[in-house]
C-alpha positions, 0 to 999 in steps of 0.5 A: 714778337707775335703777328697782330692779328687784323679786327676785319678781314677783307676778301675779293670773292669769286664764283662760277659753275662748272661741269663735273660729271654731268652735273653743275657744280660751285667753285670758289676762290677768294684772294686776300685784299692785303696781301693778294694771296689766293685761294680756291675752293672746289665747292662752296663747303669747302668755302664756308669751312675756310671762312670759318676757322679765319673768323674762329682764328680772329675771334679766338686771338681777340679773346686772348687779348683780352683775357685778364691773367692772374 
């Protein structure tokens, strides 16, 4: 049995600024509001990456689902 994928995903969002090597620098960490698992990120690139391949994961698992096999 396959892991239903959800329609939404749902995010708690932190950011803060740090000192890295004289210059101030975005971190990030999101924690998943349904199974409270947290992530961080040392930049905010690193972050869009993330959000990207969960939505990418997502959009893909829907499309499947609705792909008509013959």
């Amino acid at each position: 049995m396959s892991e239903k994928q959800p329609r939404y995903l749902s995010y708690l969002l932190r950011l803060w600024q740090v000192e890295s090597t004289g210059q101030w620098v975005w971190r990030a960490s999101v924690e998943d509001s349904r199974t409270g698992e947290r992530r961080g990120f040392a930049s905010i690139d690193a972050l869009l990456a993330f959000l990207r391949e969960q939505t990418d994961v997502a959009t893909d698992s829907l499309e499947n689902k609705n792909t008509v096999r013959e």
